[in-house]
C-alpha positions in Angstrom: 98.7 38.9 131.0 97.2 41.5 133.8 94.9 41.0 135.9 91.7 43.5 136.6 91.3 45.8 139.8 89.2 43.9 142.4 87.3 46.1 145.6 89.9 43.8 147.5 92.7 45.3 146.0 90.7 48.9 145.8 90.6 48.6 149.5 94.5 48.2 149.3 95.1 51.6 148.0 92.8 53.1 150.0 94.8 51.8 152.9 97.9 53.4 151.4 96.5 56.8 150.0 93.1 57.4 151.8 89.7 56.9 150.8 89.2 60.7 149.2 92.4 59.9 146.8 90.9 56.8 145.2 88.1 57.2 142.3 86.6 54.2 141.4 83.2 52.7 140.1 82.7 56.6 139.1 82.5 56.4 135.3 82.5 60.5 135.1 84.8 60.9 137.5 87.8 58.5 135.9 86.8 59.5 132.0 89.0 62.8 132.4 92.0 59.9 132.9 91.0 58.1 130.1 92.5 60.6 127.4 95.1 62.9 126.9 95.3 65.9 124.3 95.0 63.6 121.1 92.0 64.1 120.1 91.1 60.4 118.2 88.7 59.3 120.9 90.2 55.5 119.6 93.3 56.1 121.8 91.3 56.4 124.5 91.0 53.6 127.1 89.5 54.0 130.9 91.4 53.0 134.1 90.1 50.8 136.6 91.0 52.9 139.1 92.8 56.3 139.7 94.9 57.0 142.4 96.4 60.7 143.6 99.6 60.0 146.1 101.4 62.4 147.9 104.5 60.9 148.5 107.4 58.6 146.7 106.7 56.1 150.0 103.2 56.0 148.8 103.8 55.5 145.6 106.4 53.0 146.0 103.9 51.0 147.6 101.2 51.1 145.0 104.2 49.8 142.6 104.5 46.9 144.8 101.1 46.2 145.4 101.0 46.3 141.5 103.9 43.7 141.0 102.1 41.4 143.5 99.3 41.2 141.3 100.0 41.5 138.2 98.2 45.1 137.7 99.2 47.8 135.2 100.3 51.1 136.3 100.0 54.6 133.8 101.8 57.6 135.2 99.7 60.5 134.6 100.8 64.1 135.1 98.8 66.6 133.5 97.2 64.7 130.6 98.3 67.7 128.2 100.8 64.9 125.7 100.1 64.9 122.6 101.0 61.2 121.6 98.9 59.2 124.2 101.4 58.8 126.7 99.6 58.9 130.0 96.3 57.0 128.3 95.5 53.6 130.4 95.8 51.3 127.4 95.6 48.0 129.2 93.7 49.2 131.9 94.2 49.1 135.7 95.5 51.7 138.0 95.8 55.8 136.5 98.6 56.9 139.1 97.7 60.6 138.8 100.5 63.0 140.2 98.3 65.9 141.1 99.0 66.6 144.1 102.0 66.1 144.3 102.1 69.9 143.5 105.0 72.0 145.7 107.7 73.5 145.0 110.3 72.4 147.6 113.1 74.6 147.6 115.1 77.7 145.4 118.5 77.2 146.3 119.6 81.0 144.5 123.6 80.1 145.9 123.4 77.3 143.7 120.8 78.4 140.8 118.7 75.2 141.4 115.4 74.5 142.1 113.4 71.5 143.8 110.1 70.5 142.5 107.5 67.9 142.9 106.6 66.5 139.4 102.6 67.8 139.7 103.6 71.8 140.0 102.6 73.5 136.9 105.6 74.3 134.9 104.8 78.0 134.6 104.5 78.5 138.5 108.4 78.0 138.4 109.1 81.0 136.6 106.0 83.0 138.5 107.6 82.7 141.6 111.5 83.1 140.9 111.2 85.7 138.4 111.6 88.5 141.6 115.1 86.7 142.4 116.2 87.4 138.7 115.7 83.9 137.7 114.0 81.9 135.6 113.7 77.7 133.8 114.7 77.8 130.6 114.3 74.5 129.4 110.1 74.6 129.4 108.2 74.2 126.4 105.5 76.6 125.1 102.6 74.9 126.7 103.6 75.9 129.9 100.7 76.8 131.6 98.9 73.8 131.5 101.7 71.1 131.4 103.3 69.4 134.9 107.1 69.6 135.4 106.9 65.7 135.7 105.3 64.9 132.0 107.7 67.8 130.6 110.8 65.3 132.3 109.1 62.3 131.6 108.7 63.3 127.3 112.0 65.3 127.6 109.6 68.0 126.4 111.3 70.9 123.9 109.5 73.8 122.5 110.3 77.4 120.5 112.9 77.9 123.0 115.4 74.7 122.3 117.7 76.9 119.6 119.1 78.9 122.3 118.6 77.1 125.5 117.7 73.7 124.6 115.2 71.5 126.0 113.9 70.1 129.1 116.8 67.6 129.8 119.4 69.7 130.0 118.3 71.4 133.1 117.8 68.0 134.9 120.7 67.6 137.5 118.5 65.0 139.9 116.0 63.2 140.2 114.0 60.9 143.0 112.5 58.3 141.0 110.7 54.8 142.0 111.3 52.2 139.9 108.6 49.8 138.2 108.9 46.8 140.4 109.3 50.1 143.9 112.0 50.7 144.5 113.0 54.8 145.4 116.0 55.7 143.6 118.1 59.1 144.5 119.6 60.0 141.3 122.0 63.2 141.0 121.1 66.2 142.4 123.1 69.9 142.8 126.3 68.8 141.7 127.0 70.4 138.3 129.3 67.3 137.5 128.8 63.8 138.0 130.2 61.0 136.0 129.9 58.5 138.8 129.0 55.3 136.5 126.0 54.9 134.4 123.8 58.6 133.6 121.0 56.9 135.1 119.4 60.5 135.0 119.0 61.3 131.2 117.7 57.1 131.2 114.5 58.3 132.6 114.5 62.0 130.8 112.1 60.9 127.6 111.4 57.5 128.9 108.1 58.2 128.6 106.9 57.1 132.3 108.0 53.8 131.5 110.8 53.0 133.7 110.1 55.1 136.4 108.2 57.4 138.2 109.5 61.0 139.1 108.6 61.9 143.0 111.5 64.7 142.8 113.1 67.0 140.0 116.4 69.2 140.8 116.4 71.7 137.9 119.2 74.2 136.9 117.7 78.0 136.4 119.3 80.6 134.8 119.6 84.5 135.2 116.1 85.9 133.7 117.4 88.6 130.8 116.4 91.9 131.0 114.8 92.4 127.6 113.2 90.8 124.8 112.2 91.6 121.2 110.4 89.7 118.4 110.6 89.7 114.9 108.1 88.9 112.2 109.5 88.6 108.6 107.2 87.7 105.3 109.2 85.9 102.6 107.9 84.9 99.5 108.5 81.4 99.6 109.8 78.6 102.0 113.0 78.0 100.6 114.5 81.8 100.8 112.7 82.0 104.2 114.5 78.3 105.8 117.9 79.6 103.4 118.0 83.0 106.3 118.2 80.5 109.5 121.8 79.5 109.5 123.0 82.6 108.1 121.7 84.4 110.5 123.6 82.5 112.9 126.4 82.5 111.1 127.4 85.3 109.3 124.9 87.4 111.9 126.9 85.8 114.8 123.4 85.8 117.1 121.7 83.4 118.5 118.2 84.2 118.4 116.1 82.7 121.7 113.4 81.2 119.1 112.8 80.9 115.3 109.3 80.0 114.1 108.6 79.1 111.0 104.7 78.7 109.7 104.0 78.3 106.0 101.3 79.9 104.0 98.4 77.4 104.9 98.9 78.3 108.7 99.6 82.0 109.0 96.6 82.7 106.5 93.9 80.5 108.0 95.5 82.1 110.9 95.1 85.6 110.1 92.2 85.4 108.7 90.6 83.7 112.0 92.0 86.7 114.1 91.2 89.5 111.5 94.9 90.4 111.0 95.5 93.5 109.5 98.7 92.6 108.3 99.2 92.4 104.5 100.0 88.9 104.7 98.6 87.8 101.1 101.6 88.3 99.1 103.6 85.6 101.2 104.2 82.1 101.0 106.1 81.8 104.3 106.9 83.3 107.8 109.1 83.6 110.2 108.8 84.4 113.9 112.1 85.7 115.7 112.6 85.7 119.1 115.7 87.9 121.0 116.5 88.3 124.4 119.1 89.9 126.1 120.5 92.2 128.6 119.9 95.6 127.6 117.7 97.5 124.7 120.9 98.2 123.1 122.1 94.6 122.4 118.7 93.6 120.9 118.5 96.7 118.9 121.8 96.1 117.4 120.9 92.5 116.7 117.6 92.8 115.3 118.9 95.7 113.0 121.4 92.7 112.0 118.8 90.2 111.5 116.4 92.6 109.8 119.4 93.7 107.1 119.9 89.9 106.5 116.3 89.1 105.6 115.7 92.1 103.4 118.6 91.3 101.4 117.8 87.8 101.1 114.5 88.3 99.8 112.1 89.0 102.8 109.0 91.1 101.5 108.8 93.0 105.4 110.0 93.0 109.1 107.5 93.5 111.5 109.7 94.6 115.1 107.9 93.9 118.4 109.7 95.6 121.3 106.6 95.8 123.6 104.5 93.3 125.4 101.2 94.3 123.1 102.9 94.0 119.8 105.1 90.9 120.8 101.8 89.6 121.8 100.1 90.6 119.0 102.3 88.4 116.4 102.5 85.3 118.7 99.2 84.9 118.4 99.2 84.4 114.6 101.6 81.5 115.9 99.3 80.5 118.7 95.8 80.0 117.3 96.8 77.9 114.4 95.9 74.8 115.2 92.2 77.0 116.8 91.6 78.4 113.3 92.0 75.2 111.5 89.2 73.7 113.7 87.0 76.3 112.2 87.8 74.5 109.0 87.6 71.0 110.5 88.0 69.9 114.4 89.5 66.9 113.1 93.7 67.1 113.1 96.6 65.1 113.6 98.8 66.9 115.1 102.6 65.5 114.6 106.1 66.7 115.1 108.4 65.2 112.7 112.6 66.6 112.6 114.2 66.8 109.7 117.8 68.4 109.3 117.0 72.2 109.0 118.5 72.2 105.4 115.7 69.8 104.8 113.1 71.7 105.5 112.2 73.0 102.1 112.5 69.3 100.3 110.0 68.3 103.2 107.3 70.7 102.6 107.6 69.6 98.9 106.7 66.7 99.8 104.2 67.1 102.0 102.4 69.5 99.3 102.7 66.4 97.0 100.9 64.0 99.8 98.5 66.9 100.8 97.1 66.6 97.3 97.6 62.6 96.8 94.8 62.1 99.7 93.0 65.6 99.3 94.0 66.7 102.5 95.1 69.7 103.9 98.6 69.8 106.1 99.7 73.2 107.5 102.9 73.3 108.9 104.3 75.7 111.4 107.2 75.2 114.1 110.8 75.3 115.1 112.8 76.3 112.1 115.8 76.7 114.5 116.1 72.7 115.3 113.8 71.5 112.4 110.9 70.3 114.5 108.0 70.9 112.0 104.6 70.4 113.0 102.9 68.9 109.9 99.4 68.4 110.8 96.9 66.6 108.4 93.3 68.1 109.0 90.2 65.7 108.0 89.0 66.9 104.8 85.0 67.8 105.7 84.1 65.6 102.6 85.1 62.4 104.2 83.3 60.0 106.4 85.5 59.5 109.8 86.0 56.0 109.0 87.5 57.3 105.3 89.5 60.0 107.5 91.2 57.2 110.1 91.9 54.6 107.4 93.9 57.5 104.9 95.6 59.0 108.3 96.9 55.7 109.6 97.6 53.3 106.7 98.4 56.1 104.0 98.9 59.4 104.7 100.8 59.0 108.1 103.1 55.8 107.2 104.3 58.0 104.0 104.7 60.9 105.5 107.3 59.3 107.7 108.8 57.3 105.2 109.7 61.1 103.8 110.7 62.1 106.9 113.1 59.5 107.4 114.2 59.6 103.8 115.5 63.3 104.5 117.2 62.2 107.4 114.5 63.1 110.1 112.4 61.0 112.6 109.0 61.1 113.3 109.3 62.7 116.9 111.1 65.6 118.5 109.3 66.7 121.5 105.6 64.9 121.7 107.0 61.4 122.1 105.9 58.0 120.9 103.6 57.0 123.5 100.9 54.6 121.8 100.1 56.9 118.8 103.5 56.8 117.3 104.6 53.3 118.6 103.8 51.1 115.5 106.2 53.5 113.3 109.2 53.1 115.7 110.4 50.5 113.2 110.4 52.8 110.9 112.9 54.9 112.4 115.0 52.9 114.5 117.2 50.1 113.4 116.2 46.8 114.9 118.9 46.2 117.2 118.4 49.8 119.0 114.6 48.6 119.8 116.2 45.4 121.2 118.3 47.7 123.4 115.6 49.5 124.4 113.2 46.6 125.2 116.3 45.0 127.2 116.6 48.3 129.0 112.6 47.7 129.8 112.8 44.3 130.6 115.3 44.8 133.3 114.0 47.7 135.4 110.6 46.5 134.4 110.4 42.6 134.5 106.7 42.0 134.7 105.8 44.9 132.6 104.0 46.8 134.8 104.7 50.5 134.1 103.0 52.3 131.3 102.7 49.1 129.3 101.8 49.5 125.7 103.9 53.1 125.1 107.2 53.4 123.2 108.5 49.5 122.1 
């Protein structure tokens, strides 16, 4: 169906980019494009060639060049996904974003700012912090991941109870299409219903029906203070039983609530020599507030505390400083670390269920975790129910035992579960090619015909990102 790179058409995109943004015939040089953060070496799959543009003209023209012969294109931003997103599957041209790395404008009258889709998402906040700003919508790897790959997964994190995720900061975008064409989608205008939302199309498409050469986001005013709570509960069920009534009967939205269960926070722990009695419980919470003023949080965490202690928490740990606060986030932080002490092997997934569910799920991942012998911690967003089960490779098996009970046991009934409570096998690290052959699992046939429709049109000789998503 595609045809390979040939020094003819090498020479091609040298013309359009310049000589020092082409890699090619460098085997080192292109592996680093060849993978993302999943760390199955079998998803990975090297380019032909990697190109670094500069420009949505010079990108358009690589698109072009690409539709005239029939050569696949990957979008790559940062290569920190988590579902094999930006891997060259089929081959051909890595279209790397990287330096496509300024930040173009911080319009303060209008609380927007202007980005190219290679600036590192933390640099947003690093430099409009001073004007009393900050992007809300980022997820929590922040200072590794581009703006562009965050847009292009419609990337979420501990932050989406209060604030949401990535997409709903998106006002514009500059995108060229698959076949090169440079669409100006939205932009500062905080309402627009001016036919199709063309703009929330291409949040979460994955990179595969267009490529982002300009993000407008929305900020917000940065708060003024910030407190975190850690709470011990015996068990999963009274801890997951706390999380609506805090927002309801508490009335408070908290900025985060993590959830870990005993298998993570005490692997954890242990790895960072945590003094905190931890052995008793069977679950944790994390609790994140911000706010205006000391005063607010205070009240609210003296709230949240009441709450949990008199619906069975064993303790509330209170972080008002940056050396405590950070001091319990990293319990969170270094799970997935300390498990690789145990076995470097993981699959790290990020199934949804309905946050009443949560308790029913870890039941039953307790029940495959023994089926297949395999250990599955799970830690993440109690708030929105994005749990982040991940099965580590027993030590005992061969890797060829390991990948045949991940992929055609473990995995397919662990989603099967998922969907049975109501869930879906993805909230924030996207299908890409390591998820793509469950989709049928979770969507109903005529949505993936929507979908590959929707593909087919903007994309008609499948040229973009082939092999991701449908």
């Amino acid at each position: 169906m595609y045809n390979k790179v040939t020094p003819e058409i090498v020479d091609e995109l040298i013309e359009i980019v310049g000589n020092k943004n082409v890699i090619y015939n460098n085997f080192d040089a292109m592996e680093a494009y060849s993978h993302d953060e999943v760390a199955e070496k079998s998803y990975a799959h090297m380019p032909d060639v990697v190109v670094k543009p500069s420009s949505a003209e010079e990108i358009s023209k690589i698109m072009k060049l690409a539709n005239k012969y029939k050569i696949p294109v990957t979008p790559r931003g940062a290569g920190s996904g988590l579902s094999g997103g930006a891997v060259p599957v089929e081959g051909g041209i890595v279209l790397s974003v990287e330096k496509m790395n300024k930040i173009l404008e911080i319009d303060k009258d209008n609380l927007m700012v202007v980005v190219e889709p290679g600036v590192v998402t933390n640099e947003i906040n690093n430099v409009i912090k001073d004007d009393g700003l900050f992007y809300a919508g980022y997820p929590m790897s922040v200072e590794t991941c581009y703006v562009g790959g965050n847009v292009a997964e419609n990337a979420g994190g501990g932050r989406a109870v209060k604030y949401g995720v990535t997409g709903r900061y998106i006002y514009g975008l500059e995108v060229v299409t698959p076949t090169g064409e440079i669409l100006h989608l939205g932009g500062k205008r905080m309402k627009d219903v001016t036919g199709y939302d063309l703009i929330h199309l291409m949040v979460g498409s994955e990179g595969t029906l267009g490529i982002f050469t300009k993000i407008y986001i929305k900020l917000m005013p940065l708060p003024q203070s910030k407190v975190d709570l850690l709470i011990l509960f015996k068990d999963i069920d009274t801890a997951i039983k706390i999380v609506p009534k805090i927002m309801t009967f508490g009335r408070i939205i908290p900025t985060s609530i993590e959830f870990m269960d005993d298998l993570s926070f005490k692997t954890s722990c242990k790895y960072l020599n945590e003094k905190i009695p931890f052995e008793e419980a069977g679950a944790m919470l994390l609790i994140e507030l911000d706010g205006n003023s000391k005063a607010e949080l205070e009240e609210q965490y003296e709230v949240i505390g009441n709450l949990c202690m008199e619906n069975g928490a064993i303790e509330v740990y209170i972080a008002d400083n940056a050396t405590t606060s950070e001091r319990i986030w990293k319990i969170r932080r270094n799970i997935a670390e300390a498990w690789k002490q145990y076995s470097p092997d993981q699959s790290l997934e990020d199934v949804v269920v309905p946050i009443s569910e949560i308790p029913k799920f870890m039941e039953k991942v307790r029940k495959i975790s023994e089926k297949y012998d395999v250990p599955i911690p799970c830690y993440g967003h109690a708030g929105d129910g994005n749990i982040h089960a991940t099965p580590v490779k027993n030590p005992k098996f061969t890797m060829e035992e390991w990948l045949d009970i991940l992929h055609h046991k473990l995995l397919p009934e662990l989603y099967k579960e998922v969907i049975n409570l109501g869930g879906t096998i993805s909230g924030e690290h996207g299908i890409g090619h390591k998820r793509r052959e469950f989709m049928s699992m979770a969507l109903e046939p005529a949505q993936i015909e929507v979908m590959k429709a929707i593909k087919r049109a903007l994309d008609p000789n499948y040229i973009l990102n082939p092999g991701k998503v449908i």
